[in-house]
VEXDREN-2710 file (C-alpha; in Angstrom, 1 decimal):
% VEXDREN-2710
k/r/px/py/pz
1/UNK/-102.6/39.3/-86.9
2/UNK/-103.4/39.5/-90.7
3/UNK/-102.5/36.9/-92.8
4/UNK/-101.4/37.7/-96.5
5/UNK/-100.7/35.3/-99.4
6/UNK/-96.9/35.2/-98.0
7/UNK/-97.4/34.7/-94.3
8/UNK/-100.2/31.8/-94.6
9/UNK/-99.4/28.8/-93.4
10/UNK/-96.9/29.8/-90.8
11/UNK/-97.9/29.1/-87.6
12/UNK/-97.6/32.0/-85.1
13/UNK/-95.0/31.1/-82.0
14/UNK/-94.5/34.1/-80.3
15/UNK/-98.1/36.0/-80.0
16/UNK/-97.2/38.4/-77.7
17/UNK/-94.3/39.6/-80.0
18/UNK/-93.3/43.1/-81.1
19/UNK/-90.3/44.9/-83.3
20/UNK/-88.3/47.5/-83.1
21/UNK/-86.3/49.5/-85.8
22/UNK/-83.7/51.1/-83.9
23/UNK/-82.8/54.7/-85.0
24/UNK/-79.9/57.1/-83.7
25/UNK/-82.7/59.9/-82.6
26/UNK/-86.2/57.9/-83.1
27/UNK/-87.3/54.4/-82.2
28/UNK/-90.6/53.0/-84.0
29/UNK/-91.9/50.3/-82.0
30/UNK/-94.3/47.6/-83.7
31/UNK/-97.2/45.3/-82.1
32/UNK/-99.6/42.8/-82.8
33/UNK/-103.3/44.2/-84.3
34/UNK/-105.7/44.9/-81.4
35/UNK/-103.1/46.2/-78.7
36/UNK/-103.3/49.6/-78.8
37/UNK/-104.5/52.7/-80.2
38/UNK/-101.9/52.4/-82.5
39/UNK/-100.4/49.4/-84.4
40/UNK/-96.7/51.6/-84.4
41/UNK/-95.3/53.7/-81.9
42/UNK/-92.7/56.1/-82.1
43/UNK/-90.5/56.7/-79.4
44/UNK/-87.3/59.2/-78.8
45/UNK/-83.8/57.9/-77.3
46/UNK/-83.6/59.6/-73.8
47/UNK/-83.8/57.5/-70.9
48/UNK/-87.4/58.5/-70.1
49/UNK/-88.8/58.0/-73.6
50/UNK/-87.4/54.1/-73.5
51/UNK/-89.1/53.8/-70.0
52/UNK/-92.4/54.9/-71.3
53/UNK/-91.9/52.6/-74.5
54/UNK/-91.4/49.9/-71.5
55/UNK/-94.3/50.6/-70.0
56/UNK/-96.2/50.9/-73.2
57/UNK/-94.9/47.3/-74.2
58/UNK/-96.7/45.9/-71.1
59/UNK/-99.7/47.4/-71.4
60/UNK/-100.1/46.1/-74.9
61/UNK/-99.2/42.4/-73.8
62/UNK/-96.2/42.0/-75.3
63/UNK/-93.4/39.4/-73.6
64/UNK/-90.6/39.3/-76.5
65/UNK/-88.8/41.9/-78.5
66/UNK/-87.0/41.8/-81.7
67/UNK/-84.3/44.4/-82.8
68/UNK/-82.0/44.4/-85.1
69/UNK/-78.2/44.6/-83.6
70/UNK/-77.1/48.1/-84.5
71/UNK/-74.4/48.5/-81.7
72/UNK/-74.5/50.8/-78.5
73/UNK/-78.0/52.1/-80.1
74/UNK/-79.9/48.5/-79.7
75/UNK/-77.9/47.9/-76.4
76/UNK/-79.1/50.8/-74.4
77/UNK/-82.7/49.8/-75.7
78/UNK/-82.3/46.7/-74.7
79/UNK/-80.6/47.0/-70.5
80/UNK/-83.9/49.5/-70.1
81/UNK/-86.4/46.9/-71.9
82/UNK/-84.8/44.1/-69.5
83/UNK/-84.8/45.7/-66.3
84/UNK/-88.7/46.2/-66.9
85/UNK/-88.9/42.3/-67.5
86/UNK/-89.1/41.7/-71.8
87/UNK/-87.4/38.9/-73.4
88/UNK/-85.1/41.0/-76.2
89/UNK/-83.8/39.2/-78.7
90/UNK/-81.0/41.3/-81.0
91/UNK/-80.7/39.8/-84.3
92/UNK/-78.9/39.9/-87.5
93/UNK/-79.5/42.9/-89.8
94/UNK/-78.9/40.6/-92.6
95/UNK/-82.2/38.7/-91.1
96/UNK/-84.3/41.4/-91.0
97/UNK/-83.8/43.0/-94.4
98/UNK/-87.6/43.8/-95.5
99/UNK/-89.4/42.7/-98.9
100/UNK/-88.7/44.3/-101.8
101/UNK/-90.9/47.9/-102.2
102/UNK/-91.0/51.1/-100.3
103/UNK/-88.3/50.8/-97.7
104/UNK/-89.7/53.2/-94.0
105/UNK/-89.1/53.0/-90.6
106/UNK/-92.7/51.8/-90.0
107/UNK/-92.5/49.3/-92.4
108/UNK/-89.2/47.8/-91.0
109/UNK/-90.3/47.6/-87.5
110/UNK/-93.6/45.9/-88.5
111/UNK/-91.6/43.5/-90.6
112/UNK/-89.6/42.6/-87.9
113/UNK/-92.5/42.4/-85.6
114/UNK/-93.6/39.6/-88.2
115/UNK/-90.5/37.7/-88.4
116/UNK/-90.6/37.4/-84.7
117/UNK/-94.1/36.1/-84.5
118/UNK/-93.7/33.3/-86.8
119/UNK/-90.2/32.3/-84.8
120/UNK/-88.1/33.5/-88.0
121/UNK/-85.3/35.3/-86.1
122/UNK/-82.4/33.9/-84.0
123/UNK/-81.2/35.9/-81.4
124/UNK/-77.1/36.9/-81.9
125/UNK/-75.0/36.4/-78.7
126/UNK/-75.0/38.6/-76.1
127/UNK/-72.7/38.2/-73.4
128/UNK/-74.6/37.8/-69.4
129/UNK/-74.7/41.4/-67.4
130/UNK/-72.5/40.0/-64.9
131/UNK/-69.9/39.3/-67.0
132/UNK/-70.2/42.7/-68.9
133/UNK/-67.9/44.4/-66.5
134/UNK/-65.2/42.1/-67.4
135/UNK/-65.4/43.2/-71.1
136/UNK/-65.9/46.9/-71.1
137/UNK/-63.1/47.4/-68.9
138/UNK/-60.5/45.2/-70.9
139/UNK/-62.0/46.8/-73.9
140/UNK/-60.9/50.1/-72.5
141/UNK/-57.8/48.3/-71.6
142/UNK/-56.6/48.0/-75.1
143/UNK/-58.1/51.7/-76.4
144/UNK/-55.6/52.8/-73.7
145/UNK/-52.5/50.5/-74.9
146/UNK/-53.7/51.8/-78.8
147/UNK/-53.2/55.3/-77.7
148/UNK/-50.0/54.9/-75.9
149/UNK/-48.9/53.2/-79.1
150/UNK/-49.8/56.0/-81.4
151/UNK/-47.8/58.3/-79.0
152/UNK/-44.8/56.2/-80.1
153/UNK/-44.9/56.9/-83.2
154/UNK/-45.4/60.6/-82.8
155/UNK/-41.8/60.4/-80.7
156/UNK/-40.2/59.0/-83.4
157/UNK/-41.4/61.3/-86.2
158/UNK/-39.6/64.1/-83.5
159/UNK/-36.8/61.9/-83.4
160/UNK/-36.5/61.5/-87.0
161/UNK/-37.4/65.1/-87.3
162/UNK/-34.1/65.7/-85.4
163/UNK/-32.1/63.1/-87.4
164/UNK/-31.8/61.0/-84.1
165/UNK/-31.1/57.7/-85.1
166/UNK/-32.1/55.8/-81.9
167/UNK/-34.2/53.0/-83.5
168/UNK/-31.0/52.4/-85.2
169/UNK/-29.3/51.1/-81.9
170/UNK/-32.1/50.2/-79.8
171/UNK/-34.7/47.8/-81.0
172/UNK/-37.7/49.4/-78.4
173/UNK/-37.1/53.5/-78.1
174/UNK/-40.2/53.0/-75.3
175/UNK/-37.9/50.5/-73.2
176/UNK/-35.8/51.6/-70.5
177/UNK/-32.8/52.9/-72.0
178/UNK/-35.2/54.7/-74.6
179/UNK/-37.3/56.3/-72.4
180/UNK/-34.2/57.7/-70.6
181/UNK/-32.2/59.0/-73.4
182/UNK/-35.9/60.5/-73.9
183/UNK/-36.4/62.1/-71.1
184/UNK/-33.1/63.4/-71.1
185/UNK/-33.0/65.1/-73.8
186/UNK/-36.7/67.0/-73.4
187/UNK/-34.7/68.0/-70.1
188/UNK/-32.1/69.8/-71.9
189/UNK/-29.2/67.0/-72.3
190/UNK/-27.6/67.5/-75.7
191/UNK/-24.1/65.6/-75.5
192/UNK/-24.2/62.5/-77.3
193/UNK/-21.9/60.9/-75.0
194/UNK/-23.8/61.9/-72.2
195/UNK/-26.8/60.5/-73.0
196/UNK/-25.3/57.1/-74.6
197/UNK/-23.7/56.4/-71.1
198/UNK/-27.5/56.2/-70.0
199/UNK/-28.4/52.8/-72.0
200/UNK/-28.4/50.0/-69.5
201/UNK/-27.0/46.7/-70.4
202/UNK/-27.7/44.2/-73.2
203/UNK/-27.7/46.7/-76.3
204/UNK/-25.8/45.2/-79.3
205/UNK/-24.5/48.8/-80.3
206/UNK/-21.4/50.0/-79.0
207/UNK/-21.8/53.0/-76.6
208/UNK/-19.6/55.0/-79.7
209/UNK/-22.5/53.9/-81.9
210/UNK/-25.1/55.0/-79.9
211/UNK/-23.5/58.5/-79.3
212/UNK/-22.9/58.8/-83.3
213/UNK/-26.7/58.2/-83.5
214/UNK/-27.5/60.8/-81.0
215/UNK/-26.3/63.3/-82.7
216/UNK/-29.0/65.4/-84.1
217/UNK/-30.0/69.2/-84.5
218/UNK/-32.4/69.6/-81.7
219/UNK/-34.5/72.6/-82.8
220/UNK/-37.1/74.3/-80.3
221/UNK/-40.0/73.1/-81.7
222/UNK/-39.3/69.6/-82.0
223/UNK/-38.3/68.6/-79.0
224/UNK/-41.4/70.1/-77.9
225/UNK/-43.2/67.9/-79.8
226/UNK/-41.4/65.2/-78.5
227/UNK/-41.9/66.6/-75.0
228/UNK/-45.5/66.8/-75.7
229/UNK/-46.0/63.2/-76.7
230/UNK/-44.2/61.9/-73.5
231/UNK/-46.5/63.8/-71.4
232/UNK/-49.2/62.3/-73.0
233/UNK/-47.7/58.9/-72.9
234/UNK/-46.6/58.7/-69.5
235/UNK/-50.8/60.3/-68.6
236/UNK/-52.1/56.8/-70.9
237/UNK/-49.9/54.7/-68.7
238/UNK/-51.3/56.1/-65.6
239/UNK/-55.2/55.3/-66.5
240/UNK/-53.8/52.0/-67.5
241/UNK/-52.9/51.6/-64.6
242/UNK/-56.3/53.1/-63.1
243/UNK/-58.0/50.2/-65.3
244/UNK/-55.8/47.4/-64.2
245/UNK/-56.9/48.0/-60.5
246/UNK/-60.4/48.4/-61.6
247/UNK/-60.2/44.9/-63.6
248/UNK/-58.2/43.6/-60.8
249/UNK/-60.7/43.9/-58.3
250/UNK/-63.7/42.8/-60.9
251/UNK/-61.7/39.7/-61.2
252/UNK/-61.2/39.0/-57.7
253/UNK/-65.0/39.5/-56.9
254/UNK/-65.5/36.3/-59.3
255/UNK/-65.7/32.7/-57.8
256/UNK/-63.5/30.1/-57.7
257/UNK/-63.3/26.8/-59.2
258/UNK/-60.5/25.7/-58.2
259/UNK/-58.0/27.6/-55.2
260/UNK/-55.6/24.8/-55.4
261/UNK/-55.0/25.3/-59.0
262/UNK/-50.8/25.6/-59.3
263/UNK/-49.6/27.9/-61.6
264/UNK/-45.9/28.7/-63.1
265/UNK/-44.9/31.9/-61.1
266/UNK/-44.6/35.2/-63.7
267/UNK/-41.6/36.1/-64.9
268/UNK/-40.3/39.2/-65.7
269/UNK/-43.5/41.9/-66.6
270/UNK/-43.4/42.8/-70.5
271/UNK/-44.7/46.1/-72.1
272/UNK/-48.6/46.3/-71.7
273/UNK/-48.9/43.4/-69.4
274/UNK/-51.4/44.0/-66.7
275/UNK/-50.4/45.6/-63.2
276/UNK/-51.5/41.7/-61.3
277/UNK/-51.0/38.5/-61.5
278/UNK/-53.8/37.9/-64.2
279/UNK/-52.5/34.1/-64.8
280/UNK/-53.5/33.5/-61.3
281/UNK/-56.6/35.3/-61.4
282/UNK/-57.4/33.3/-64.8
283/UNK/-56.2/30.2/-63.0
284/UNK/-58.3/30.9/-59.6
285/UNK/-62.1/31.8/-61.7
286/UNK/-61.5/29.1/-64.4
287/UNK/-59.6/26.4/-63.1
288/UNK/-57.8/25.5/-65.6
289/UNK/-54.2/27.0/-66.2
290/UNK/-53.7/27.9/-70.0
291/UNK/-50.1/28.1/-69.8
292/UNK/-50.0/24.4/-70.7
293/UNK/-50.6/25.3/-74.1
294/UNK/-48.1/26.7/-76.1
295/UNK/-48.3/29.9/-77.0
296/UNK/-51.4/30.5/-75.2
297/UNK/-50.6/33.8/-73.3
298/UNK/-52.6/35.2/-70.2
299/UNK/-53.8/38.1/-72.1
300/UNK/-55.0/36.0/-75.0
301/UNK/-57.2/33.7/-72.7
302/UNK/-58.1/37.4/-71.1
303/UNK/-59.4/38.4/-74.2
304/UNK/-61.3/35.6/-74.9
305/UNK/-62.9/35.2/-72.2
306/UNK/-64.1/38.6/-72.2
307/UNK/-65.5/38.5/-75.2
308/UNK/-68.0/34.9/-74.3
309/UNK/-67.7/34.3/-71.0
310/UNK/-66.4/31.9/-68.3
311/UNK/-68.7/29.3/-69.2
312/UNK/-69.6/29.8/-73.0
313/UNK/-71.5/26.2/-72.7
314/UNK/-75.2/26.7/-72.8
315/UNK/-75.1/29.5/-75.8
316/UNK/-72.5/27.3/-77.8
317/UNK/-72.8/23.5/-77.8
318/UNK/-69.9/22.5/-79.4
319/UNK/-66.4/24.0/-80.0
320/UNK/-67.0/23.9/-83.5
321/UNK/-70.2/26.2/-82.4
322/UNK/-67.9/28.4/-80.6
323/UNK/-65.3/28.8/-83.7
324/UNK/-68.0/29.3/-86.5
325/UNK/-69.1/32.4/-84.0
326/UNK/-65.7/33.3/-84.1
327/UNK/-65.2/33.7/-88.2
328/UNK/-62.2/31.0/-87.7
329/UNK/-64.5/27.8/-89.3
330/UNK/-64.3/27.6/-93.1
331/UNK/-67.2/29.1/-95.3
332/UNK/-68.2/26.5/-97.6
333/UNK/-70.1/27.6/-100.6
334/UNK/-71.2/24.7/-102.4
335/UNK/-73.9/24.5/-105.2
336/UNK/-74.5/22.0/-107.9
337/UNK/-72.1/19.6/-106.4
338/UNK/-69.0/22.1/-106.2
339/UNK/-67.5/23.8/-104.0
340/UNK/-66.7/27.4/-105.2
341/UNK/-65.4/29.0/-102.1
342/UNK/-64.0/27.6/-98.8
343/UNK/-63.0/31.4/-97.2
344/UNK/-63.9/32.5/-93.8
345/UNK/-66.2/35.2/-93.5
346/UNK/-65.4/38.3/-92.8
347/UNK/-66.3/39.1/-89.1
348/UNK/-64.6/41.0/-86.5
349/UNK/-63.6/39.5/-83.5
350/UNK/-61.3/40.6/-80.7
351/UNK/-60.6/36.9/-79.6
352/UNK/-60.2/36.1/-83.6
353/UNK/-57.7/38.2/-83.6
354/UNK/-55.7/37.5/-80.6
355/UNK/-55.8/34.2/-81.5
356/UNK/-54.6/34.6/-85.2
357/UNK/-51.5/36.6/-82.9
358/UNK/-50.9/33.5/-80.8
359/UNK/-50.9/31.0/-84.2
360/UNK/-48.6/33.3/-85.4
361/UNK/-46.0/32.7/-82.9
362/UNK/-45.9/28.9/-83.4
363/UNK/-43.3/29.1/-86.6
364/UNK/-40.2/28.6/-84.6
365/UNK/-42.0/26.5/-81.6
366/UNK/-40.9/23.2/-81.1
367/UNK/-44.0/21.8/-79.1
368/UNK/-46.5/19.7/-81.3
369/UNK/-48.4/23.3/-82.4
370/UNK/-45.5/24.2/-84.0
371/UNK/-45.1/20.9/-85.9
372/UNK/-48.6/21.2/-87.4
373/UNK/-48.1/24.7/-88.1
374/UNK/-45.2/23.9/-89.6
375/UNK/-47.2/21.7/-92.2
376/UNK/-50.2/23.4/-92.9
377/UNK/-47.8/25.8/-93.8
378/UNK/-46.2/24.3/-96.4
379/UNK/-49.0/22.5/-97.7
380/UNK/-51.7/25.6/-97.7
381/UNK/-49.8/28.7/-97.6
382/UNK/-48.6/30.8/-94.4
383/UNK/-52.2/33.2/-94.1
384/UNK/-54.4/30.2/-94.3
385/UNK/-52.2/28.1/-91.6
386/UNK/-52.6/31.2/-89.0
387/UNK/-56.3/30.8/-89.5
388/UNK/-56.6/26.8/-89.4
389/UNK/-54.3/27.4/-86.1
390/UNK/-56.0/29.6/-84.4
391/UNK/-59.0/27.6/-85.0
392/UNK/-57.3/24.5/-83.0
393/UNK/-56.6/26.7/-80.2
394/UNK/-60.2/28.5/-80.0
395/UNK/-61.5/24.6/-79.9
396/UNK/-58.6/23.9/-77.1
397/UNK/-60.3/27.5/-75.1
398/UNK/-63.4/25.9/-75.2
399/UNK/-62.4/22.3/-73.6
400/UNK/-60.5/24.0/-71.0
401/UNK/-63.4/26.4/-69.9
402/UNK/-66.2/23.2/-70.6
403/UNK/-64.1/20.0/-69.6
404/UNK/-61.2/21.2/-67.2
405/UNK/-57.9/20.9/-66.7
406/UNK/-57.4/16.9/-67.1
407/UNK/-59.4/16.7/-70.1
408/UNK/-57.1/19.6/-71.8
409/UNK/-54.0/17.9/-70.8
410/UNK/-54.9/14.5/-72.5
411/UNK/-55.7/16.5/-75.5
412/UNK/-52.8/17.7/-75.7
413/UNK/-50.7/14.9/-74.3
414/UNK/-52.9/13.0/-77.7
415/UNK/-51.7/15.7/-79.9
416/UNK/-48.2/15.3/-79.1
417/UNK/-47.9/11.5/-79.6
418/UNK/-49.8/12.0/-83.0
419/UNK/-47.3/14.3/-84.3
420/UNK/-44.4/12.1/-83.0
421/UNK/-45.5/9.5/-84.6
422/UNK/-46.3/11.8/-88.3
423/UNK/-42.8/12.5/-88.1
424/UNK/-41.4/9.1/-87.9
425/UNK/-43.7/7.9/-90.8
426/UNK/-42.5/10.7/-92.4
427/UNK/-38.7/9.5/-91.6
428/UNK/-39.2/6.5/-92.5
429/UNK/-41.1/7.2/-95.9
430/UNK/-37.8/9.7/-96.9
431/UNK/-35.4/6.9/-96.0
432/UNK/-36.9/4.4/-97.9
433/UNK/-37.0/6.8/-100.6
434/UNK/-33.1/7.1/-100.7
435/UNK/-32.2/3.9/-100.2
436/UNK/-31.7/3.9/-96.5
437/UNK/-33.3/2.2/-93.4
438/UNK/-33.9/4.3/-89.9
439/UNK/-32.8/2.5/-86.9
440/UNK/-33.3/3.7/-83.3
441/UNK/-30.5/4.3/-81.1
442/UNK/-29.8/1.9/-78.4
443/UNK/-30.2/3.3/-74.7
444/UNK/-27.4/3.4/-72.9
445/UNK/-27.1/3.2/-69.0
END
């Protein structure tokens, strides 16, 4: 390789090293000097024009690939480039970006090319092919339970359409008493009272509320809207369904740590959970059982470890690894001695997310979560708790799936005695305040 007045004195670590700039219809491939015929190849995005670029990889020496992470693009480049043996490495657009000058496809792929020689670029995360499964289909998962949503809504716009007040009595129109006043009336039903004596138990309205809200002018082409959107509703549920046995039996085909592991039998199923036991299943491949922690649901764990892994361990050493990767760690931009801004950046993440959901539920717990949550509310502001929250329980993810079971429990077990005793002190500090003096009660027999 030629050595210019920017690239000498950098040592060369990866000889055999070559880049790629991804494109939606073209791929140019770059190489070290002496190789080929050609420094830069070309290549197109069928199947048989990544297995000749394969092929023409290997004859040219090369051992390691560099591409820049550009989605499903790089990641069909990248299963056909493994399967003939490379090392591919998918980095970080924002590590590639090229010197200042003429920007080209050539030029970017030999840039990266360089950057990968000299050991420059760090290779993003990519989750193992075995555990790929796992993710795509609970990716799919939640398209479906998106779509069913949106369906929802396009009921309701009927139903308000209509002037059928049924939000205005039930709290869920897609529960069971909604979905049968529904049905009903795409089947012809038009009496209010009729259809009100078809709510089931533990409604707050009165069944003469519920029929005064029924009462609508059901034109032609609005229930068949409504109609419409059921149809299409009820189809989502049943390829949810389809994907839960699917993701049912990936799960199942997983080993076991632990087959012993006791877990608190389900209760009732809620909307969207899956069609299995998947706290079991969790319970059975992990062994560690999540419920322990508040607000730690099964589909949250679900998610996350979709997203990394069983064992995220060897590509994240620490938690704190693990929650930077996961935009939840504070940004700190310091210079000159100040810090100027302390935001997290902006990167989306399923598991983020989820886990911003689950913080978000600890403002009425009473566990020891809750208590912190409590405070960093009102010391930092409700948006920035969530965040500082869901940071704790990411961290608590990662000890369950590195340490186990007992090592999560004492965390937690640690947690809880801190926050009793930051209440006391704080007890004690607002008595003395006032004027008073706490005293415990005495136990009685």
């Amino acid at each position: 390789m030629k050595k210019n007045s920017k690239t000498r004195g950098l040592r060369v670590v990866n000889p055999n090293a070559a880049g790629i700039d991804i494109g939606s219809e073209v791929h140019y491939v770059a190489v070290p000097e002496g190789r080929g015929s050609r420094v830069v190849e070309s290549f197109g995005c069928v199947t048989a024009e990544l297995e000749r670029m394969a092929r023409w990889l290997l004859a040219c020496g090369v051992d390691t690939v560099a591409m820049e992470s550009t989605g499903i693009y790089s990641e069909s480049v990248a299963v056909v480039l493994e399967d003939h043996g490379l090392k591919v490495i998918v980095v970080d657009p924002r590590q590639v970006k090229n010197a200042k000058g003429r920007k080209t496809d050539v030029q970017d792929s030999a840039w990266i090319q360089q950057l990968h020689s000299f050991g420059l670029l760090s290779a993003s995360f990519r989750l193992a092919r075995e555990a790929q499964p796992i993710r795509d289909y609970w990716r799919l998962r939640s398209h479906l339970v998106q779509d069913a949503a949106s369906q929802i809504h396009l009921m309701q716009k009927s139903l308000d359409q209509m002037n059928v007040q049924l939000h205005k009595v039930l709290s869920d129109i897609s529960g069971v008493s909604g979905m049968r006043i529904l049905r009903a009336i795409v089947s012809g039903v038009r009496n209010p009272e009729e259809l009100a004596a078809m709510a089931v138990g533990g409604i707050k309205a009165t069944p003469k509320e519920v029929a005064e809200a029924l009462r609508g002018h059901y034109r032609e082409q609005h229930v068949f809207a409504l109609s419409q959107a059921l149809k299409i509703f009820d189809f989502l549920h049943e390829r949810l369904r389809d994907c839960d046995l699917a993701l049912e039996r990936i799960m199942k085909g997983l080993p076991a740590k632990n087959d012993q592991i006791r877990v608190l039998p389900p209760q009732k199923r809620r909307k969207n959970q899956p069609h299995f036991d998947l706290a079991h299943e969790l319970a059975r491949v992990t062994g560690v059982d999540f419920s322990v922690v508040p607000t730690l649901a099964a589909m949250t764990v679900q998610t996350a470890i979709s997203e990394c892994g069983i064992n995220p361990a060897p590509r994240f050493p620490s938690e704190h690894h693990y929650a930077s990767w996961l935009g939840l760690s504070p940004n700190n931009k310091k210079t000159g001695g100040k810090v100027f801004s302390t935001k997290t950046r902006h990167r989306p993440s399923r598991t983020a997310t989820a886990l911003r959901l689950a913080a978000q539920s600890l403002q009425s717990s009473k566990s020891a979560l809750g208590d912190r949550f409590r405070r960093l509310r009102a010391r930092l502001g409700t948006p920035k708790a969530i965040t500082a929250m869901a940071h704790l329980l990411a961290r608590l993810i990662y000890r369950g799936l590195t340490r186990g079971q007992a090592y999560l429990e004492a965390g937690l077990a640690a947690l809880q005695d801190r926050s009793r005793s930051n209440t006391l002190l704080a007890l004690h500090r607002r008595a003395h305040r006032l004027g008073f003096e706490l005293t415990p009660l005495q136990k009685t027999a």
